[in-house]
VEXKOL-854237 format. One record per residue: residue number from 1; x, y, z of N, C-alpha, C, CB in turn. Coordinates in steps of 0.2 Angstrom, whole numbers. Glycine has a CB too. Example, Ala and Ser with C-alpha at 12.3 -4.5 7.8 and 13.67 -1.06 7.14 Angstrom:
% residues 2
PT, nr, n_c1, n_c2, n_c3, ca_c1, ca_c2, ca_c3, c_c1, c_c2, c_c3, cb_c1, cb_c2, cb_c3
PT, 1, 66, -28, 39, 62, -22, 39, 66, -16, 39, 57, -22, 45
PT, 2, 64, -11, 35, 68, -5, 36, 64, 0, 39, 70, -3, 29
***
This chain:
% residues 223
PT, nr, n_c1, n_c2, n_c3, ca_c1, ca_c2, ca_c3, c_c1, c_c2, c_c3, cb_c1, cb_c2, cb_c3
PT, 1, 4, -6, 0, 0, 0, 0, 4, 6, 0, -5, 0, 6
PT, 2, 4, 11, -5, 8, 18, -5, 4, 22, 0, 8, 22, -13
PT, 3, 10, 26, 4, 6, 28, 8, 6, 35, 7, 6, 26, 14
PT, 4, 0, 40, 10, 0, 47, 7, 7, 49, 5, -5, 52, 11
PT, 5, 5, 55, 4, 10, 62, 4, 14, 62, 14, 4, 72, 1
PT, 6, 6, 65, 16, 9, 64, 24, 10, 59, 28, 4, 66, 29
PT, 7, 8, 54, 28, 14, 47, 29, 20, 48, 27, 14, 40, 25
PT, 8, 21, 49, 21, 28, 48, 18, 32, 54, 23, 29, 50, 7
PT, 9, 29, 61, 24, 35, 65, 27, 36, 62, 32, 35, 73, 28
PT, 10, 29, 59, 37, 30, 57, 44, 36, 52, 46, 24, 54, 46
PT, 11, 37, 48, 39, 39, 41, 38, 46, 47, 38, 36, 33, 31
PT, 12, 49, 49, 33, 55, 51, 32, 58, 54, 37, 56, 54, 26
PT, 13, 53, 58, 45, 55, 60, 50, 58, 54, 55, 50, 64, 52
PT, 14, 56, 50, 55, 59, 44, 56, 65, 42, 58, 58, 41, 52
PT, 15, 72, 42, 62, 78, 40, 62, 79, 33, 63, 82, 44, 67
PT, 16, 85, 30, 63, 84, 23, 65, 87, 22, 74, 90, 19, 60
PT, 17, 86, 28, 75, 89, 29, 84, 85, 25, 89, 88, 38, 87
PT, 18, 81, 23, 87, 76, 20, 92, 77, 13, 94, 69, 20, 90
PT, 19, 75, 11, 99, 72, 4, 101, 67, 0, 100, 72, 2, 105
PT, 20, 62, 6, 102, 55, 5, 99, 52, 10, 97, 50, 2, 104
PT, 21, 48, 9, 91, 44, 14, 90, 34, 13, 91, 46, 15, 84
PT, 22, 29, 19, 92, 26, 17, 92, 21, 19, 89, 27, 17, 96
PT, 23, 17, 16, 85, 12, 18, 78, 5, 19, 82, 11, 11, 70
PT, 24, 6, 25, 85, 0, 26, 88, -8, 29, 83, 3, 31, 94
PT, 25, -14, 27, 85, -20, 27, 82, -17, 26, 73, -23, 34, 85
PT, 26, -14, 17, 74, -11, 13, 69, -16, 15, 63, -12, 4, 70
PT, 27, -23, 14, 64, -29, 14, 58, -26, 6, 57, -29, 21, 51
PT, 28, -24, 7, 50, -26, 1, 45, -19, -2, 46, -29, 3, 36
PT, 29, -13, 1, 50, -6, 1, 50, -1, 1, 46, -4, -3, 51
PT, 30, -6, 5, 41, 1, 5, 34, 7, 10, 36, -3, 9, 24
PT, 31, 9, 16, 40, 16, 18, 39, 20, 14, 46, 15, 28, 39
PT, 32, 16, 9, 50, 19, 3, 55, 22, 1, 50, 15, -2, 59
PT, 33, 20, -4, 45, 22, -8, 41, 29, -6, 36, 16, -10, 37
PT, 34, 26, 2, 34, 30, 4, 30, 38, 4, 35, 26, 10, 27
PT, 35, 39, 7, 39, 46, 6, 44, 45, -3, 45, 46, 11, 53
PT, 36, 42, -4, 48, 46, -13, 48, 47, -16, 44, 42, -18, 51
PT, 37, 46, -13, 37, 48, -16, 32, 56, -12, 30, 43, -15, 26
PT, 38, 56, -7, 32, 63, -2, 32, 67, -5, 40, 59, 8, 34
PT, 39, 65, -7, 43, 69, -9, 48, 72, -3, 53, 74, -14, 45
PT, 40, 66, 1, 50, 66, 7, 56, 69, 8, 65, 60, 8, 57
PT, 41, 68, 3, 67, 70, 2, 73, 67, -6, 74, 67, 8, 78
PT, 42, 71, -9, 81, 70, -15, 83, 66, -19, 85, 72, -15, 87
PT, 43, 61, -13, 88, 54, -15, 88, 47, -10, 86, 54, -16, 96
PT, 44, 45, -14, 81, 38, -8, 81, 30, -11, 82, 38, -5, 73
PT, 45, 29, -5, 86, 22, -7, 91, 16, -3, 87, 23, -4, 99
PT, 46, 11, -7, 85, 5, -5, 82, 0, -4, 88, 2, -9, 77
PT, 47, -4, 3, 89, -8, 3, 95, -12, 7, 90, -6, 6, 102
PT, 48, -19, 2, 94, -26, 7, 91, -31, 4, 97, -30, 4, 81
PT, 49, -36, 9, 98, -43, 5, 103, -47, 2, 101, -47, 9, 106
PT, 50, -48, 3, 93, -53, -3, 90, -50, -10, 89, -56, -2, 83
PT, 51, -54, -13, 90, -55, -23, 94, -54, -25, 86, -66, -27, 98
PT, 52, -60, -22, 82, -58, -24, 74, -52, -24, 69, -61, -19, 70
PT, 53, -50, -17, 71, -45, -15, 65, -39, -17, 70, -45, -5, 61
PT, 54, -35, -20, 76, -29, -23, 78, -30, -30, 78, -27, -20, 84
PT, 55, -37, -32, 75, -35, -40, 73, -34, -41, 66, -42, -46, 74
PT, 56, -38, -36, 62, -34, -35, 56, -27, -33, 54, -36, -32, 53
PT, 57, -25, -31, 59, -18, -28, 58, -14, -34, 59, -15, -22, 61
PT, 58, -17, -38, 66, -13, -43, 69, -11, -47, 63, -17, -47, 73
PT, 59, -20, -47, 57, -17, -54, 52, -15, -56, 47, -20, -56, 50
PT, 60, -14, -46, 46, -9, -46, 41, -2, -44, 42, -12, -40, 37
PT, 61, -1, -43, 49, 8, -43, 51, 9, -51, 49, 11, -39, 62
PT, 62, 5, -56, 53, 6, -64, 55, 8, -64, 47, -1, -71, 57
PT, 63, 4, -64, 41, 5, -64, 34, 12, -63, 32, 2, -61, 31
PT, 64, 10, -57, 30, 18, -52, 27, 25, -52, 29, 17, -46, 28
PT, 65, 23, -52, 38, 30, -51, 41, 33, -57, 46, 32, -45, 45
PT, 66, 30, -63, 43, 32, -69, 50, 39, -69, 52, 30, -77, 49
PT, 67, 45, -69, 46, 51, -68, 50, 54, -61, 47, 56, -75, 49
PT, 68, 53, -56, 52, 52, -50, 51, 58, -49, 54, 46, -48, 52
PT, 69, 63, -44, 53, 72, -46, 57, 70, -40, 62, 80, -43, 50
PT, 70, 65, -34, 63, 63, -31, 67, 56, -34, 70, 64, -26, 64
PT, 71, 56, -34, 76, 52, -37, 81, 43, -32, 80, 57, -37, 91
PT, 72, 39, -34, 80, 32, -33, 78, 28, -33, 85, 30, -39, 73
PT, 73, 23, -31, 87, 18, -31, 93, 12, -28, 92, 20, -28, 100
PT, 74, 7, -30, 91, 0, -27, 91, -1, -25, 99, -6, -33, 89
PT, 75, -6, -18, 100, -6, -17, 106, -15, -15, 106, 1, -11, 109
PT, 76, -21, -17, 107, -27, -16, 110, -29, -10, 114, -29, -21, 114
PT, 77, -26, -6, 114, -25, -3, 121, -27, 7, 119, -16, -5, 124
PT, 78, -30, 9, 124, -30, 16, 124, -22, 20, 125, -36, 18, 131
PT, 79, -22, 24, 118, -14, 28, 118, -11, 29, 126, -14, 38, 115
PT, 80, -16, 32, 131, -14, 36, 134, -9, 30, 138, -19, 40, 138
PT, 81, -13, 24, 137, -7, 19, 145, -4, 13, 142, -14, 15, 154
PT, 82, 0, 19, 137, 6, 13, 132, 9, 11, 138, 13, 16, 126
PT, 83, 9, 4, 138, 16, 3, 143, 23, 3, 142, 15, -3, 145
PT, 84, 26, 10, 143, 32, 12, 142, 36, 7, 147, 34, 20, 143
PT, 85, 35, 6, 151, 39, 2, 158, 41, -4, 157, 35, 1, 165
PT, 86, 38, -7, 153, 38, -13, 151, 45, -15, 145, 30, -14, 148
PT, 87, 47, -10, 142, 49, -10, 135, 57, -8, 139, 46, -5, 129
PT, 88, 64, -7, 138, 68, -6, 140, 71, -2, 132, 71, -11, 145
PT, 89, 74, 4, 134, 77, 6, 127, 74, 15, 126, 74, 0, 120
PT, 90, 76, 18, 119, 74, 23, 117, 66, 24, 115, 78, 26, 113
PT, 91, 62, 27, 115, 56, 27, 111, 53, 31, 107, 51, 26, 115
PT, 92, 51, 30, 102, 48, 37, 100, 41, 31, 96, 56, 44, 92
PT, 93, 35, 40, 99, 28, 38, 99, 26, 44, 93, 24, 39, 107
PT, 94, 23, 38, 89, 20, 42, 82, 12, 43, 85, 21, 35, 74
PT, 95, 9, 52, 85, 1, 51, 85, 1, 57, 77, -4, 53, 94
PT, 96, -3, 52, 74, -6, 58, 68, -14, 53, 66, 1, 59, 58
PT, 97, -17, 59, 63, -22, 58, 61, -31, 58, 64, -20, 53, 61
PT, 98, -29, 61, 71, -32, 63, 78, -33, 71, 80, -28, 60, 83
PT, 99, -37, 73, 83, -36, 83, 81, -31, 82, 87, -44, 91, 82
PT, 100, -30, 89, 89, -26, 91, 94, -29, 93, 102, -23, 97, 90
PT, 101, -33, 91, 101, -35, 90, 107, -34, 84, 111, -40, 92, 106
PT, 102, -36, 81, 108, -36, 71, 108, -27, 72, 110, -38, 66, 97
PT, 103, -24, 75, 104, -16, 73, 106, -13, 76, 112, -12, 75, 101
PT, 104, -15, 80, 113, -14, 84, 119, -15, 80, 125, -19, 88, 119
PT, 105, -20, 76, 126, -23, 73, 131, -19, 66, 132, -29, 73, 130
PT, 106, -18, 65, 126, -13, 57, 124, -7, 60, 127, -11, 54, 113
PT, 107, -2, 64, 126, 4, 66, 128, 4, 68, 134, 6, 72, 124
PT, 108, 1, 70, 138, -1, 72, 144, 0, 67, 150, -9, 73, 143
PT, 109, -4, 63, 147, -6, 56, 150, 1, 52, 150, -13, 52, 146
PT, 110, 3, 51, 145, 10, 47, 145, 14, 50, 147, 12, 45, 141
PT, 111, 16, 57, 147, 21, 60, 150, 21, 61, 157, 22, 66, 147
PT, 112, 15, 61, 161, 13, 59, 169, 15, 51, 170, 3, 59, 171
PT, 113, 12, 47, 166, 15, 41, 168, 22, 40, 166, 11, 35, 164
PT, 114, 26, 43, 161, 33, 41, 163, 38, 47, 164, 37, 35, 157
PT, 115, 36, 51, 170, 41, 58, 170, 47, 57, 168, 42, 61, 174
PT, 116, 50, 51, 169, 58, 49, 171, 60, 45, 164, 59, 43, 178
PT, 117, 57, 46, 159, 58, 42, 153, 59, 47, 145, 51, 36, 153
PT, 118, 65, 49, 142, 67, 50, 138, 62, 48, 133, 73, 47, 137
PT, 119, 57, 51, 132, 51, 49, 123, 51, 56, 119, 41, 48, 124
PT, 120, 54, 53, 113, 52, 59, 107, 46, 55, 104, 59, 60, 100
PT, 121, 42, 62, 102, 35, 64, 101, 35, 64, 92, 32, 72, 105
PT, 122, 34, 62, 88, 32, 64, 80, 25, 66, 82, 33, 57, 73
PT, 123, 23, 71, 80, 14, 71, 79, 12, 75, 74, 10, 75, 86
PT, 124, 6, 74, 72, 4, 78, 66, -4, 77, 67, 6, 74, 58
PT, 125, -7, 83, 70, -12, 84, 73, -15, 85, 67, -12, 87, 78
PT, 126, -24, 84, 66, -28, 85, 61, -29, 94, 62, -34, 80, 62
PT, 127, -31, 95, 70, -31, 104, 69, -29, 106, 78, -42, 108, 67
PT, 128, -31, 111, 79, -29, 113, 86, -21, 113, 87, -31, 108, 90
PT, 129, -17, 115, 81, -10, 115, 82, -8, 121, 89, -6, 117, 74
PT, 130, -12, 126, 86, -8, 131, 91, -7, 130, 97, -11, 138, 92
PT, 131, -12, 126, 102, -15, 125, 107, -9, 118, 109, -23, 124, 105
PT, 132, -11, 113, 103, -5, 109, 106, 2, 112, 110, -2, 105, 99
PT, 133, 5, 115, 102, 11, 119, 104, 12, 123, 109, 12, 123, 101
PT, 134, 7, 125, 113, 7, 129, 120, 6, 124, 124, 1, 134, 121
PT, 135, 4, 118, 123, 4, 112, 129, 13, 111, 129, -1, 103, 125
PT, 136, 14, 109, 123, 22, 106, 124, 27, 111, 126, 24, 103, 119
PT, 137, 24, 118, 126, 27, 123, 130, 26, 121, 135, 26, 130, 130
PT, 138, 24, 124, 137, 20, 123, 145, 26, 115, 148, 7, 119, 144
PT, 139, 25, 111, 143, 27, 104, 147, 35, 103, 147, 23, 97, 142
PT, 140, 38, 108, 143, 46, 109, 144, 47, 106, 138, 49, 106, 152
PT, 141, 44, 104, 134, 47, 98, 128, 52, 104, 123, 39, 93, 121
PT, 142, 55, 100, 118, 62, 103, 115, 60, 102, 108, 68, 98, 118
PT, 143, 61, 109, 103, 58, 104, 97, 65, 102, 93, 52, 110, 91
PT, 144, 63, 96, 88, 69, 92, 85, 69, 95, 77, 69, 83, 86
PT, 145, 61, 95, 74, 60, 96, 68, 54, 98, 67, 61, 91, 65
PT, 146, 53, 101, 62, 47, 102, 60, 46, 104, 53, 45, 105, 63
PT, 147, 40, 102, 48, 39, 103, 42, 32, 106, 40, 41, 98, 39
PT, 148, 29, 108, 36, 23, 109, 34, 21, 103, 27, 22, 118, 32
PT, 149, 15, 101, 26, 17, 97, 22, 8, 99, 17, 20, 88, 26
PT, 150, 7, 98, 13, 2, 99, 9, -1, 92, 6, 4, 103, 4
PT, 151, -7, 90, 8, -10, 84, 5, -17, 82, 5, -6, 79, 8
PT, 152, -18, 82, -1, -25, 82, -5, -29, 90, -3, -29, 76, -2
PT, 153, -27, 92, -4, -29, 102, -2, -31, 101, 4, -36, 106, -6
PT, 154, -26, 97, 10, -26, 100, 16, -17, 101, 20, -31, 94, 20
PT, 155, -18, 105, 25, -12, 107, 26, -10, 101, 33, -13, 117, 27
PT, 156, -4, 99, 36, -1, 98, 40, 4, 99, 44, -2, 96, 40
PT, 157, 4, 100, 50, 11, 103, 53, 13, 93, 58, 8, 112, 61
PT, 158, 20, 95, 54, 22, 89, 57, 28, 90, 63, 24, 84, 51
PT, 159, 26, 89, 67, 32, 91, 73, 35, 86, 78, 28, 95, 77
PT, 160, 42, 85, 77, 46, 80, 81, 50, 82, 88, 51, 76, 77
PT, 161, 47, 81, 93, 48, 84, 98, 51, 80, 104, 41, 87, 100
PT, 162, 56, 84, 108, 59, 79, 114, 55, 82, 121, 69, 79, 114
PT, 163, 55, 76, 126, 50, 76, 133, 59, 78, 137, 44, 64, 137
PT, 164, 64, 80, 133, 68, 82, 137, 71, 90, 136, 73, 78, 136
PT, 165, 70, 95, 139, 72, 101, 139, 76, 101, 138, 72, 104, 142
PT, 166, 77, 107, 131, 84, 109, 127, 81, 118, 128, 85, 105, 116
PT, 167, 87, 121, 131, 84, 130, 129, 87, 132, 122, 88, 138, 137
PT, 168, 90, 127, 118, 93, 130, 112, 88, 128, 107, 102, 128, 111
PT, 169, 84, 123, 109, 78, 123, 106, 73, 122, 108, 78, 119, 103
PT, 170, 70, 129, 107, 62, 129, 112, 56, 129, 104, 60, 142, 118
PT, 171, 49, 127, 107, 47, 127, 104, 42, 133, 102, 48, 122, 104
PT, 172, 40, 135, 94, 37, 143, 95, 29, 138, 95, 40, 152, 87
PT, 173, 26, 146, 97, 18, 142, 99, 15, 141, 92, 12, 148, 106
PT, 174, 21, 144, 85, 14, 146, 79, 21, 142, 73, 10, 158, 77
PT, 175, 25, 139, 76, 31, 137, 73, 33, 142, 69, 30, 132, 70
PT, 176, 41, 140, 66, 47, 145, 65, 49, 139, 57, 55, 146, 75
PT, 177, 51, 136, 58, 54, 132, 51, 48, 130, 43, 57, 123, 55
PT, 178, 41, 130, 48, 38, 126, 44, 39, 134, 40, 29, 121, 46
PT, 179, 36, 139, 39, 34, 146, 38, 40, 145, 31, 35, 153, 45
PT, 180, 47, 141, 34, 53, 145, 28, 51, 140, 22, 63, 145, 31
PT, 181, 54, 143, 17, 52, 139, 11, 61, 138, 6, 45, 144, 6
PT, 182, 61, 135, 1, 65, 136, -2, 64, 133, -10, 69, 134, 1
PT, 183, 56, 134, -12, 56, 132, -18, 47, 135, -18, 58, 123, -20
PT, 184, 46, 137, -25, 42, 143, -27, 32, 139, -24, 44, 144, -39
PT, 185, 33, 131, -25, 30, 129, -23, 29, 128, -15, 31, 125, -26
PT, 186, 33, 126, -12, 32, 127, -4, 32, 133, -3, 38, 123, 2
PT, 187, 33, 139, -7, 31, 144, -5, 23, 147, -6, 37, 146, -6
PT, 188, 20, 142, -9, 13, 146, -12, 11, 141, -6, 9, 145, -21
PT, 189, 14, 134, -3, 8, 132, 0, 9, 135, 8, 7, 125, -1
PT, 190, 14, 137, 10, 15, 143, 16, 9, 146, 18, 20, 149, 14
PT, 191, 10, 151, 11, 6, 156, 10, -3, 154, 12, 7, 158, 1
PT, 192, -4, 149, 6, -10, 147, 9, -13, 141, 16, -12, 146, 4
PT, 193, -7, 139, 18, -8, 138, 26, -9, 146, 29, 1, 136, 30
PT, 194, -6, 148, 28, -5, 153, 35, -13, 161, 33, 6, 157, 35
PT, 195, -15, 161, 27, -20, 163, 25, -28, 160, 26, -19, 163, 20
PT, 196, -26, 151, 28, -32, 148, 31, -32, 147, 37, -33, 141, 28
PT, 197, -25, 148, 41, -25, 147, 49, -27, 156, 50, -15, 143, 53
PT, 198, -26, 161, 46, -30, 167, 48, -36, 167, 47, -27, 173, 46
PT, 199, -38, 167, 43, -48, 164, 41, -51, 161, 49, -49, 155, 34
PT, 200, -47, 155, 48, -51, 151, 54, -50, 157, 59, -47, 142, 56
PT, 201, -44, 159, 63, -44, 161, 69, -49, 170, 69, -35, 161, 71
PT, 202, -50, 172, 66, -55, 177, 64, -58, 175, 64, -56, 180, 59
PT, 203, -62, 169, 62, -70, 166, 61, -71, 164, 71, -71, 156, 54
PT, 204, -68, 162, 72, -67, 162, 79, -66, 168, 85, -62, 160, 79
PT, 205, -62, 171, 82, -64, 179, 85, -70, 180, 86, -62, 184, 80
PT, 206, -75, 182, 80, -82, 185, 78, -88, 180, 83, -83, 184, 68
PT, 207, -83, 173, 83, -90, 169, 86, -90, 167, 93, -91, 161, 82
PT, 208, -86, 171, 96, -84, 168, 103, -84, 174, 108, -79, 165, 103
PT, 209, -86, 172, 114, -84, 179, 120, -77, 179, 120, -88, 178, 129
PT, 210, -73, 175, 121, -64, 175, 121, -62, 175, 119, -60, 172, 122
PT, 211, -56, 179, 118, -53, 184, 114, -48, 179, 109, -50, 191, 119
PT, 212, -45, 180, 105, -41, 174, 102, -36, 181, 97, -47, 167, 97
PT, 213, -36, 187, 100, -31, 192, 97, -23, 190, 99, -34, 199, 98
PT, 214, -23, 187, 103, -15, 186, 103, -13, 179, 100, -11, 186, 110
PT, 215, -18, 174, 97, -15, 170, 92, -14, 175, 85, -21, 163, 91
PT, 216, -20, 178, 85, -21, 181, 77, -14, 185, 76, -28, 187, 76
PT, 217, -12, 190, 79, -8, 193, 82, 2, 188, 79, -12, 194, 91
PT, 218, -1, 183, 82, 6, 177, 82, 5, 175, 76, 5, 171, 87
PT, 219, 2, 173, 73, 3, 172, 66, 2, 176, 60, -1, 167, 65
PT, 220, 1, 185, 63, 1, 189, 58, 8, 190, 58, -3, 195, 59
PT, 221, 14, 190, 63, 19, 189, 60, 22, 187, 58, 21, 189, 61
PT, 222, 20, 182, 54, 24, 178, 50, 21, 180, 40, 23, 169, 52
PT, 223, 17, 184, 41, 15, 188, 36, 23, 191, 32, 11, 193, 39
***
């Protein structure tokens, strides 16, 4: 299965630094599969809460990858109570596909359960970016990377973040790298990111008693 445009950058943010990785809210598992076919890291962990779609994944890893040189695990389980404790090594947790609120709450929850544990975060939230970003301020995280990525006329922020405080990399609440461009195309789709993240935050403005002028304000400077 080819997987989107946003897979692919999520996948290419990928290092082989890990021990385990974790394909959180798997869906159907295709960018799991796609690294354990890459041999991404040592172990890779498919997690989703549907009962359905992690027996299908079960049936198609048993298929495809039975002697699979990297180690494979289906996990049934709600994101928030991955069992990190269990696993010994580096981790990095993959959530995309979920808004940002949802992720917020997923990050939250596992960062309480393992204060003491080294996890880099890839995420690519469906909306609510700004808000995330001000979570992982708030939570002292470090940023590693970040890209904007365009697919199927929707925009994404993909962001790889460390649960370990760097002050030489803080992270900005409306991001700083995705905004730069270096080709005529990522520069039109900048543009029309940051033209649809102002729309929305206006339409919001107008519909609400709380005031939302120092987001607008934040993302007018990158105009």
């Amino acid at each position: 299965m080819k997987l989107s445009k946003r897979l692919q950058h999520i996948e290419q943010m990928v290092t082989s630094d890990y021990t385990h990785i974790w394909d959180c809210c798997c869906d159907h598992g295709f960018l799991g599969s796609s690294l354990l076919s890459k041999q991404a890291a040592q172990n890779i962990h498919f997690v989703d809460i549907v009962p359905d779609l992690m027996s299908q994944v079960e049936s198609k890893l048993q298929r495809f990858y039975p002697n699979s040189v990297s180690a494979w695990k289906t996990h049934c389980i709600d994101v928030s109570t991955l069992p990190l404790q269990h696993y010994e090594g580096s981790h990095l947790v993959i959530i995309a596909g979920v808004g940002g609120d949802l992720m917020r709450q997923f990050i939250n929850d596992i960062h309480q359960s393992h204060p003491n544990v080294n996890i880099d975060f890839l995420l690519c939230p469906v909306n609510n970016q700004f808000e995330l970003r001000q979570q992982l301020i708030t939570l002292d995280f470090s940023l590693q990377k970040e890209v904007l990525v365009e697919d199927n006329r929707r925009f994404y922020e993909i962001i790889l973040v460390s649960s370990i405080s760097n002050k030489n990399s803080p992270i900005s609440a409306v991001g700083d790298d995705i905004w730069q461009s270096i080709t005529a195309k990522q520069a039109n789709v900048v543009k029309q990111y940051l033209e649809r993240t102002l729309n929305h935050y206006n339409r919001v403005q107008q519909g609400s008693a709380a005031s939302v002028e120092y987001i607008i304000n934040a993302y007018r400077d990158k105009e």
